[in-house]
N, C-alpha and C positions, 0 to 999 in steps of 0.2 A: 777719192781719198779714203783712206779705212781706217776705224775708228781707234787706233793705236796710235795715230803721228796726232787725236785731239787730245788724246790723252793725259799727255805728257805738259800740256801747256798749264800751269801754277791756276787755280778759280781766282786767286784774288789779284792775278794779270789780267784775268777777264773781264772782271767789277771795275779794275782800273779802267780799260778799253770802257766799257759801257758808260762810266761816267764822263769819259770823253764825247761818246754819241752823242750824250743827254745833252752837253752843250752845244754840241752842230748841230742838234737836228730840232734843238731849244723840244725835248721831251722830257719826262719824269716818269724812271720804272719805280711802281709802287714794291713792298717788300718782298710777296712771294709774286710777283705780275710772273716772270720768268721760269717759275720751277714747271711750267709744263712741255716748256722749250725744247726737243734735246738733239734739234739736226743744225747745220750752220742757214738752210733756207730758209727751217721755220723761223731761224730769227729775223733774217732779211725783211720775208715777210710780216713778219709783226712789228716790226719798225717800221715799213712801209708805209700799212696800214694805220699807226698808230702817228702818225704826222697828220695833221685836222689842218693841212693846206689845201690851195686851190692845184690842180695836177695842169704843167703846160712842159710839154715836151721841146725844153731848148738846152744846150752845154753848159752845166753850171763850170765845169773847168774851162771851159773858151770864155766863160763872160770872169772868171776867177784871174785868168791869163789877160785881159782886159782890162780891170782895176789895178792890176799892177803896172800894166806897161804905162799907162793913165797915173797913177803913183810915182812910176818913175821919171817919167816924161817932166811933172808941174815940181816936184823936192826937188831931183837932181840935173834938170834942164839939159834932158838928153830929150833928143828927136824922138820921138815914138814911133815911126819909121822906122829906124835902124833897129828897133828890140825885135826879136823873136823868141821864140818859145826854145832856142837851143844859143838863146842867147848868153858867156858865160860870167856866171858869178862873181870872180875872180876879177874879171872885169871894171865888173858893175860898185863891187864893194872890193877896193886896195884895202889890206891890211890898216893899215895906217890911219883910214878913216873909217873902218869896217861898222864900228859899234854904231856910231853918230849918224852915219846914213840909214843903216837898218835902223834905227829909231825913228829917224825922218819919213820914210818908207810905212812904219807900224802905226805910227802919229796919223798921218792923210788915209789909210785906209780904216782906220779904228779897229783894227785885228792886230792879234803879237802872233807873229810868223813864229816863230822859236825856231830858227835857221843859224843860230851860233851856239855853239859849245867851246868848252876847255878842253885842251890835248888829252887824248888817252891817257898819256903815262902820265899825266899829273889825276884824273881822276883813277885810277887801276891802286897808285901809291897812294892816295888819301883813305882808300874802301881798304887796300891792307891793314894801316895802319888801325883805322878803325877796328876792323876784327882783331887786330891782335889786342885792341886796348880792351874789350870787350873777356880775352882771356885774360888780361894782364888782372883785370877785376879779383878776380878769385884768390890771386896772389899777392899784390902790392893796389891794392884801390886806387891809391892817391895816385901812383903812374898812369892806372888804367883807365881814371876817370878824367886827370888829361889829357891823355891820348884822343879819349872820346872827344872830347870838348875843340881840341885840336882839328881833328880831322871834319866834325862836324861844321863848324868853324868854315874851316879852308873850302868843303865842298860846296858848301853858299859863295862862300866869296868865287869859287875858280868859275862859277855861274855866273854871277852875277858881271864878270870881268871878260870870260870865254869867248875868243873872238875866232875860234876855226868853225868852218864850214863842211856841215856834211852833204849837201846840195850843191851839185855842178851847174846847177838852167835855170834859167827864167820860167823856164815850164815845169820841170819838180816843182819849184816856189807855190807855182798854182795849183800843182794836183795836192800838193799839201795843205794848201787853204783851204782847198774845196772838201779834202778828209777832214779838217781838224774846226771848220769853219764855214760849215757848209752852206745856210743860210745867209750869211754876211757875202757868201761871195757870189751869190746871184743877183741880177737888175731888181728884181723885184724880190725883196726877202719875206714874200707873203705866200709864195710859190714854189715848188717843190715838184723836180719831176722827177716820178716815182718809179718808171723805167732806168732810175741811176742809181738807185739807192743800194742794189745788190753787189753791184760791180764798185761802188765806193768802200763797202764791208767788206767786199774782197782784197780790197787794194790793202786796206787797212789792218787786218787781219795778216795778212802776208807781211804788212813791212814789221809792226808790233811784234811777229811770233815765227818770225824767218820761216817763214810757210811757202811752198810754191805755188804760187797762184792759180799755176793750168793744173795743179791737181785739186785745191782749195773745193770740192763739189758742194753742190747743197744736201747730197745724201750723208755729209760729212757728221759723225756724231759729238756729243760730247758728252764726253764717260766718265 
């Protein structure tokens, strides 16, 4: 990967990602810990290394795809048997009971999957409206500060209510616990194996910043 496609990714997309890490990987970067950083390996590596677990080399995503099928087996008194990891969502969670079972689901694992969103066009129309109220400022306040409060408003709620899915499998479900949630979704959450760690950064790094993965290298810079 060459160091123009790192370029272009926002620093404070970064810091957001990062304090994602710190909560999977239960770490704390100190303030400047990172300014010596500037390839995508070193960082791997130093997240690696900076986890003060015990190292056992087993699939945090197979034992991730495990607590769910086990989740949904005892909530929704489906066979465990019949799940597999290309098992489909659409299925699993009917519209109609979508929110109430992924609560059920989030409740027995103690993890929030964040597997629901609001339609596009209802969030694309609220972030317009937003910006324009933001112009409207300059011109008529009082319009522009409802606008704001309007949209600000609705974007919470179309969250808080969001019942579409951008996950098709039972197995995304788990590669995504195991990105977003990484210690909670191993047998033993005192263990960390560290042979995963690069390739979860990769995963993660690709879906956050539409990166392609097979080019994603560790010579990769950030400039």
């Amino acid at each position: 990967m060459t160091d123009y496609e790192l370029k272009n990714i926002d620093p404070d997309d970064i810091n957001d990602l990062l304090v994602k890490v710190e909560k999977s990987f239960n770490i704390k970067f100190g303030d400047t810990e990172l300014m010596h950083i500037s390839s995508f390996g070193e960082l791997c590596d130093h997240i690696a290394n900076k986890i003060q677990l015990d190292n056992s080399d087993d699939c945090t995503s197979q034992q991730a795809f495990y607590k769910i099928r086990d989740a949904i087996s005892s909530t929704l008194q489906i066979d465990n048997k019949t799940i597999s990891t290309d098992f489909a969502l659409v299925d699993l969670l009917p519209r109609q009971s979508r929110r109430s079972r992924t609560k059920k689901l989030e409740k027995h694992l103690g993890i929030k999957l964040n597997i629901l969103r609001p339609p596009h066009w209802m969030t694309v129309t609220l972030v317009i409206i937003f910006l324009a109220s933001l112009i409207g400022l300059y011109f008529m306040w009082q319009i522009g500060l409802s606008g704001l409060l309007f949209s600000i408003g609705g974007l919470w709620l179309a969250n808080k209510i969001g019942s579409e899915l951008d996950l098709q499998t039972v197995g995304q479900v788990a590669e995504k616990m195991t990105r977003e949630n990484y210690l909670k979704s191993r047998r033993n959450p005192r263990t960390f194996n560290k042979n995963e760690i690069e390739k979860v950064l990769t995963e993660w790094f690709s879906e956050e910043f539409d990166l392609d993965k097979n080019k994603l290298s560790r010579e990769a810079k950030f400039v």
